[in-house]
N, C-alpha and C positions, 0 to 999 in steps of 0.2 A: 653671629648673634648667638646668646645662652638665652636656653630658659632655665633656670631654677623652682624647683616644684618642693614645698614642704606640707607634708598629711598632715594637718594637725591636730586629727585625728587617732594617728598613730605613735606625733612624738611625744614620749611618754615626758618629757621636761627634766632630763636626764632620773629618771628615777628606773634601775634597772639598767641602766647604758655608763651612769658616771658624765655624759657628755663626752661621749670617745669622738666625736663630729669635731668637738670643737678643739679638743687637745692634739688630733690627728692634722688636723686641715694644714698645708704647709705653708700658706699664706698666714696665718693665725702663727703660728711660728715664726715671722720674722717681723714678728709685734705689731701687725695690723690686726684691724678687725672686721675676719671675712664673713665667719661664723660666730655670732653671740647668743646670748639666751635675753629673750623679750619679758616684758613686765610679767608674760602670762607662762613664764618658764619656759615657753615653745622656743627653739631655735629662729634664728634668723638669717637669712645668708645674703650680703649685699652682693647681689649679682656683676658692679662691673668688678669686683676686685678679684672675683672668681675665675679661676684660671683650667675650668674645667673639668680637674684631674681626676677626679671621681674616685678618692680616697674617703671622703665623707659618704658617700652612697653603697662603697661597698663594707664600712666601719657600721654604720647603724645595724644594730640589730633587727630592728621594729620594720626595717624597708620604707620610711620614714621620708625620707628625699630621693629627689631624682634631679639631675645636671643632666640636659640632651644643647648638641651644638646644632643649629640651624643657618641654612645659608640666609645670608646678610641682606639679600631681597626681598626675603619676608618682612624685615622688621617694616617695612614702608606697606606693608598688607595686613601688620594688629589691626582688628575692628575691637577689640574687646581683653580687658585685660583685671580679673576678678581679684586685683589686688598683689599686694607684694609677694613673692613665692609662690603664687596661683597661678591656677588655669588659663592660658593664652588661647585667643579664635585667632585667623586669621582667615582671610576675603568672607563673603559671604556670598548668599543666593541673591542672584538678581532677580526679581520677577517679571516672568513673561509674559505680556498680557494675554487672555482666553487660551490658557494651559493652567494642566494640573501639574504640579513639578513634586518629585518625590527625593526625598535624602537618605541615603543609605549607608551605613557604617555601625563600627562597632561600640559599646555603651562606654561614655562616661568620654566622648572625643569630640560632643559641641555642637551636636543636632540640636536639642532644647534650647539652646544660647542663643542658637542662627532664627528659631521660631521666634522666639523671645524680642528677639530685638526687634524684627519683622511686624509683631504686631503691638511693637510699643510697652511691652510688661518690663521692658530691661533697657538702660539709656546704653548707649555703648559709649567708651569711652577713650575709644584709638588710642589705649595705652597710655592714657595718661590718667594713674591711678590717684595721684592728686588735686586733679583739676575740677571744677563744676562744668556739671554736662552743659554744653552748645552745641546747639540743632546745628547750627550753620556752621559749623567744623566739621557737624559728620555730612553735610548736603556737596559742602566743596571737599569733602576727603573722597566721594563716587563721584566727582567731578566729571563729565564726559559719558557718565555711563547711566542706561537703563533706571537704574539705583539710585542715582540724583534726583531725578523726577520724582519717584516714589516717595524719597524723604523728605522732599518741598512738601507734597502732598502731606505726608501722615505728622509731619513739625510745622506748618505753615498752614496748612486748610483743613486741618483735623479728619482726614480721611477716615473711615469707620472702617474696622479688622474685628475678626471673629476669631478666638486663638478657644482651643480644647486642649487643656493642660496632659502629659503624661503622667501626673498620676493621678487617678481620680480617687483615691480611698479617702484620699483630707474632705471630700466633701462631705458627707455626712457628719464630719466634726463643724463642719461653720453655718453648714443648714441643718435646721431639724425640722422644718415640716415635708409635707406630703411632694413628691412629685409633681401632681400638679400644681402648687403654688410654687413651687422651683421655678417652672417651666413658665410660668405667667409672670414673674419678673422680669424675662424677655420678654415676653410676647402673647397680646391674648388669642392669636390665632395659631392654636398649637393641635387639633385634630389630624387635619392631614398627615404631618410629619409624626405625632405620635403612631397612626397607622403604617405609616411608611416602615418605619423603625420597630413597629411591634413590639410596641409600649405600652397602650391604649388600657390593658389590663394591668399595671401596675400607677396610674395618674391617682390614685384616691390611698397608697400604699403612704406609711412614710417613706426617708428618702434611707434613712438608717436600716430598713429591714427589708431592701431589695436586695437581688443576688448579686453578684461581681458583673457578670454580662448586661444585666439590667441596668446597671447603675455608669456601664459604659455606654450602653445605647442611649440614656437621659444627658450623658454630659453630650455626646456626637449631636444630640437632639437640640440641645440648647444654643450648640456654638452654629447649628444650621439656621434654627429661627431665628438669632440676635440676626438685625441689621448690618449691614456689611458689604465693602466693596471686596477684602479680601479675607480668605478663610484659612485660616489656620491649623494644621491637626495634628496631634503629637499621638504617635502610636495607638492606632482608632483598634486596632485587634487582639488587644489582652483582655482575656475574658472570654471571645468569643469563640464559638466552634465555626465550622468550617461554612457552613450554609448561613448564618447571620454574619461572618466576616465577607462576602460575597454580595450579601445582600447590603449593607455596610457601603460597601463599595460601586455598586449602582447607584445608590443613592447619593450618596458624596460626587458622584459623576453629573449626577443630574443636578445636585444644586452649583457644584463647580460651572457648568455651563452659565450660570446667569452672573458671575463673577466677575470680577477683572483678572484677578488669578489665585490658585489654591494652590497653597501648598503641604503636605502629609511626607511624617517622617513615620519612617514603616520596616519591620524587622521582616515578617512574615514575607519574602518578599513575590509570592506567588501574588497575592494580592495586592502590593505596589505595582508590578507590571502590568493588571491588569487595571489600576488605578490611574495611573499618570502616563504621563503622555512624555515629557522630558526629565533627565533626574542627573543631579550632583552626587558623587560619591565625597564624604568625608576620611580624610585619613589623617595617622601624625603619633601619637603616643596617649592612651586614654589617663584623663585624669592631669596631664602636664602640657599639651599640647593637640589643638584640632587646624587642619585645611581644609579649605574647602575646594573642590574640582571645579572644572569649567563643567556648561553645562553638555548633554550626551544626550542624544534618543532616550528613549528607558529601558528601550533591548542592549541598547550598546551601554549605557549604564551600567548596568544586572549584570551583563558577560564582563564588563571588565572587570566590576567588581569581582566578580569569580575568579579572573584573571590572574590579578592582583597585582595589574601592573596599569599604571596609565600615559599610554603613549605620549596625549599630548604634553602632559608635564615632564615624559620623563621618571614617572616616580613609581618604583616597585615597591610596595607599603604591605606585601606580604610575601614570603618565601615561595609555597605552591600557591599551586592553582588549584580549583576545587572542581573538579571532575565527576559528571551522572553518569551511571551506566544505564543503556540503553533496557538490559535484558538486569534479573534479580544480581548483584555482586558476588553471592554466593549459592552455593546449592549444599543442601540436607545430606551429611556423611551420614552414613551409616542406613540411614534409611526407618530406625524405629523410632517409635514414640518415645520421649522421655515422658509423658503425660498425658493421660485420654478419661474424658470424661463421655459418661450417658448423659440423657437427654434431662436436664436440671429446670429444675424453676425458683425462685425467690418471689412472695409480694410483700413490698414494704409500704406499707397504707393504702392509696387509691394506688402505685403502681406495680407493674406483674412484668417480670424478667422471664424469659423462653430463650434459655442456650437449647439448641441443637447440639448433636453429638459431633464431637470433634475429636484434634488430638496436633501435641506439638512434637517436632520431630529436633533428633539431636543437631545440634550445630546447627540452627535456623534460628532469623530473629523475625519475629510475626507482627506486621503493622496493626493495631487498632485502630479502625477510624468509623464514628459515629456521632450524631448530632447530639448536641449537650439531653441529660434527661434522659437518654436511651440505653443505661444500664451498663455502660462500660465501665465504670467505678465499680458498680455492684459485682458485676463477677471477678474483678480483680481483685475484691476483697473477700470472695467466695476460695478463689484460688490461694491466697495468703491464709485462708484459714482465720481470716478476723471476723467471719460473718458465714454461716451455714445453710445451704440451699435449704428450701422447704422438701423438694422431691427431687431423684435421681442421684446417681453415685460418680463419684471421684476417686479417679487413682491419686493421692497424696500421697505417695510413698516418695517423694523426690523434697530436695531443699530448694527452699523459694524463697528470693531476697526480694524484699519488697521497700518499692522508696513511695509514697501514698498521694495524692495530688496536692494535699494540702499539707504542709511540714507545720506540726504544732511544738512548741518551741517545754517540753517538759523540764529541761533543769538546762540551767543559764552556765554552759557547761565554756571552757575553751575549745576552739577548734582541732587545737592539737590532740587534746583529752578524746573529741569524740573521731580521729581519724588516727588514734595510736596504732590502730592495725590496716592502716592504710595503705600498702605500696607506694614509695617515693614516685614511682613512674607516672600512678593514676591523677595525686596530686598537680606533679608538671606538666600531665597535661591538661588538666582540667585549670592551670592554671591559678594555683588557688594557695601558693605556696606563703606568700603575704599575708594569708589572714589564719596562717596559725597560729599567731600569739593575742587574737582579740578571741572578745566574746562571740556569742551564737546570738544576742542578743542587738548589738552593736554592725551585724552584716545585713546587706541591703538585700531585694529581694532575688535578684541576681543571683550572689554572693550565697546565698543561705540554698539555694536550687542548687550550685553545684557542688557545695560541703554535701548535702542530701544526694547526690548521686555519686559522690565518692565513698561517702559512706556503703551506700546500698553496694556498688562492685566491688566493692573493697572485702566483702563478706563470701566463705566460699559456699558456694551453690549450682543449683544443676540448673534451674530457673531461675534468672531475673527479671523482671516483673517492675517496669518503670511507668507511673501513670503521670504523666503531662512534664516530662522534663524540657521541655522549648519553651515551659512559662517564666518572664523575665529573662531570656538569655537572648544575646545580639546572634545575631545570621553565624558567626565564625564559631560562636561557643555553641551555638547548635550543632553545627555541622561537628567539631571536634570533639562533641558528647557521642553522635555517630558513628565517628573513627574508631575510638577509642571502646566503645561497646561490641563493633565487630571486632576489633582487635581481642579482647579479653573472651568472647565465646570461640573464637579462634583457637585461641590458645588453650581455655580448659576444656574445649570439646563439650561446652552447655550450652544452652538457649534464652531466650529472651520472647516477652512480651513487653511492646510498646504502643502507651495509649497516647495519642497526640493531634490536634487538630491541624496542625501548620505540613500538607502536603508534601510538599516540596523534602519536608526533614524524615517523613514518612517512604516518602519518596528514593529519595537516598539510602534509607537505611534499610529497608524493609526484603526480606524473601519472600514471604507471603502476607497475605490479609487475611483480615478477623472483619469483617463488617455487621455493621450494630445497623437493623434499620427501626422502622419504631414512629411514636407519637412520643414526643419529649415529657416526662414527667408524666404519662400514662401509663407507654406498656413499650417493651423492647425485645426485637426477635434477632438472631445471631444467623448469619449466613460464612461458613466455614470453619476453620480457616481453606483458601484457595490458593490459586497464584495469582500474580501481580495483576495480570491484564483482566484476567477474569473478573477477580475481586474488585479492579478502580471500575471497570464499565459497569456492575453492581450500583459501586455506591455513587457514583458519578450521575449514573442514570436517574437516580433517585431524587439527586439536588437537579437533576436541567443541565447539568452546562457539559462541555465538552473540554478537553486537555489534548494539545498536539506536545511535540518535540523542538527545543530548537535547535537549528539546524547544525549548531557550532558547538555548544556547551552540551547539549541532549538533556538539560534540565525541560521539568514539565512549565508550559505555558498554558494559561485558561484565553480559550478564544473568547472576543467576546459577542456578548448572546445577540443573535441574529446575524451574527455576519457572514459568509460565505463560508467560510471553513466550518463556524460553528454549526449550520445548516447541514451543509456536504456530509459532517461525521455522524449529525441526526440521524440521516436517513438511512445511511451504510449500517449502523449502530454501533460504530466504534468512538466512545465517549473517551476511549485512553489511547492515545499510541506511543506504540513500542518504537 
């Protein structure tokens, strides 16, 4: 079986290429027509005449198509087929009745597609991109399974589903009033859950002039109170810090219980293991093709995902394996400070920053981790020099590259233009070598986070200074942001500060901690920096929960709350183990 994948996006319709796809292809050459150009100048490629050879794929300039060969048992597994040259699913999640099931894999490989169908927003259409959708093609295509049932139900008995789209920034474009009349389109009994969710203070707000995390807790909020046998959640944790993504997740637990079954597709993935109860790993080719796993515990999930290998299928869908270490990965050469500051303060309106004296040592990367509001923005833009404490001193005598949490887009530049001084190396591994000939303008938010963090290492400095690079990036382009940061402090003998909510990548990367604690949007006090173990029972203590090891991969696991372990390390008062 072939799939044939064309951007079309990126095929420029021969302008800048000549159509070298279509002059090169060798089939095209003994006067068929494999490759042609469509009314819309975009190329088209009839897949069975296609013979594979990947002459077209490696001719475009623009990275434009992709030819992958698939064994021949898939093709009797399409669920979903987005059109000619497009994006192929194949199996899907079955649901499990009274489980919360979690999907995990990397962006743009068919988690939103599998939600989508699930809760009725997308008809599937078992590959047949010309056909009219029939329920009863897709009831007898699960035939025997789980899945059957379900789609009698949601095609035949109108079952009620509760789907929270992954991206919520469109809403403000379709709603303009208040949160609370948002929220009362579902449902007039919306107190409880607004409390739950710790909302309550923004229901009388519009919906346009609430923050990113507010506006993520309102959509979680609505898709809880809509009526509904099943729930649906697409990436409940963008936005959030580490204590509402927790909180987030007890609560999705507690309405999950009264369900038939819930399922959350979830990058962060400390927060999907302590979410779900079973989970699917997706793999395949992002962008041209997704599978979907059988279903796994969600510890054995998580570890194979890390794995990168899935026994049952057979299928190694990633080269390494991604590896915790137990103890910090590195330790402090040299021993001085590249940077030390006295005791600072900043107040910006009602709120008041209190750094403590500290200091960063060379060849160390220092984890940031603080609840949103508590001033970790503000001293990273104290250290860049974009913003000047009110009181105490700063050694600035060092260069500090700074990438900022928010990338504002100043001049609608090419990618190539703003990575001219790039390293070829940083690029391939970030991955990011395709979208040097588009705009800055035209990249998604993924996309535009790791052009911004190549940039920023790409710059030579003694400090780098990254504030929330895990926002929009899948589990693997975290972790490889990671790799790739120890690697280059490695190498120049510099340091790093990283501000970031997502544990786990904190976790990984970090020698020591900077902990923020504080009243969010009041006042925020700085404890260190320290080491690891000292620093997580710090700030761990502060949220309630506790973190063990697991026993095979040594990634961190959050117990959950109340249960014997989480108890046991209460009272010991070890909230982190090593």
């Amino acid at each position: 079986m072939r799939v044939v994948v064309v951007d079309k996006k990126k095929c420029t319709g021969g302008k800048g290429c000549d159509y070298v796809c279509i002059k090169f292809c060798p089939v095209n050459r003994t006067g068929k027509d494999c490759i042609t150009a469509g009314p819309d100048t975009k190329i088209i490629v009839d897949e069975p005449l296609c013979i594979g050879c990947g002459i077209c794929v490696k001719k475009c300039p623009f990275d434009a198509v992709k030819v992958v060969n698939l064994p021949n048992e898939l093709e009797s597994q399409e669920v979903h087929n987005y059109g000619r040259n497009n994006f192929r699913l194949f199996n899907l999640i079955i649901p499990q009745k009274n489980q919360v099931m979690g999907l995990v894999g990397v962006n743009g490989i068919g988690k939103s597609t599998c939600l989508k169908i699930l809760s009725n927003q997308l008809k599937p259409n078992l590959g047949e991109i010309d056909s009219e959708f029939d329920g009863q093609k897709v009831i007898e295509f699960f035939k025997g399974s789980e899945a059957q049932q379900y789609f009698e139900d949601l095609y035949t008995k109108g079952v009620q589903t509760s789907y929270k789209p992954q991206y919520i920034e469109s809403i403000p474009k379709i709603f303009k009033g208040t949160v609370k009349e948002l929220l009362n389109t579902v449902s007039n009994d919306i107190k409880t859950v607004c409390e739950e969710l710790n909302i309550s203070h923004a229901l009388d707000r519009k919906v346009k002039d609430i923050s990113g995390g507010e506006l993520q807790r309102v959509a979680i909020a609505a898709s809880l109170l809509k009526p509904s046998e099943f729930l649906f959640i697409d990436e409940p944790s963008s936005y959030l810090d580490i204590k509402q993504r927790l909180m987030i997740a007890n609560s999705l637990r507690q309405h999950a219980s009264k369900k038939k079954c819930s399922v959350v597709v979830e990058h962060d993935l400390i927060m999907l293991d302590y979410l779900a109860d079973v989970g699917h790993i997706m793999y395949g080719r992002p962008g041209v093709y997704g599978v979907v796993s059988k279903s796994l515990s969600i510890r054995e999930c998580i570890n194979t995902y890390l794995e990168g290998y899935i026994r049952e299928d057979n299928m190694r869908f990633r080269d390494e394996e991604i590896k915790f270490e137990v103890k910090a990965p590195t330790k402090a050469l040299g021993g001085y400070s590249l940077i030390s500051w006295k005791s600072l303060t900043k107040k910006l309106g009602s709120f008041k920053l209190e750094v403590n004296e500290g200091s960063l040592k060379q060849n160390e990367i220092v984890g940031i981790l603080g609840e949103n509001g508590t001033g970790k923005t503000t001293f990273a833009k104290i250290l860049a020099g974009v913003i000047k404490p009110d009181t105490g001193e700063l050694n600035d005598s060092v260069k500090i590259s700074y990438k900022p949490q928010y990338i504002q887009l100043e001049h609608d530049d090419f990618v190539t233009a703003v990575l001219a001084r790039c390293p070829k190396s940083i690029v391939d591994k970030l991955g990011i070598t395709h979208l040097l000939k588009r705009k800055l303008s035209e990249l998604s938010g993924g996309e535009l986070q790791r052009v911004a963090i190549a940039e920023c290492l790409a710059r030579e400095a003694d400090i780098y200074l990254l504030d929330e690079p895990s926002a929009h990036l899948d589990v693997e382009q975290r972790l490889n942001v990671a790799k790739l940061l120890r690697d280059i402090i490695k190498k120049k003998e510099a340091s790093a500060f990283v501000i970031d909510h997502d544990l786990l990548f904190i976790d990984y990367l970090s020698d020591r901690l900077f902990v923020f604690l504080g009243q969010g949007g009041s006042n925020g006090i700085t404890y260190g920096p320290m080491d690891m173990h000292k620093g997580m029972n710090l700030f761990l203590k502060d949220l309630g929960i506790t973190f063990r090891r697991d026993k095979d991969t040594k990634r961190p696991r959050a117990n959950k709350l109340d249960s014997q372990k989480d108890v046991e390390q209460k009272e010991s008062g070890e909230y982190y183990y090593q």
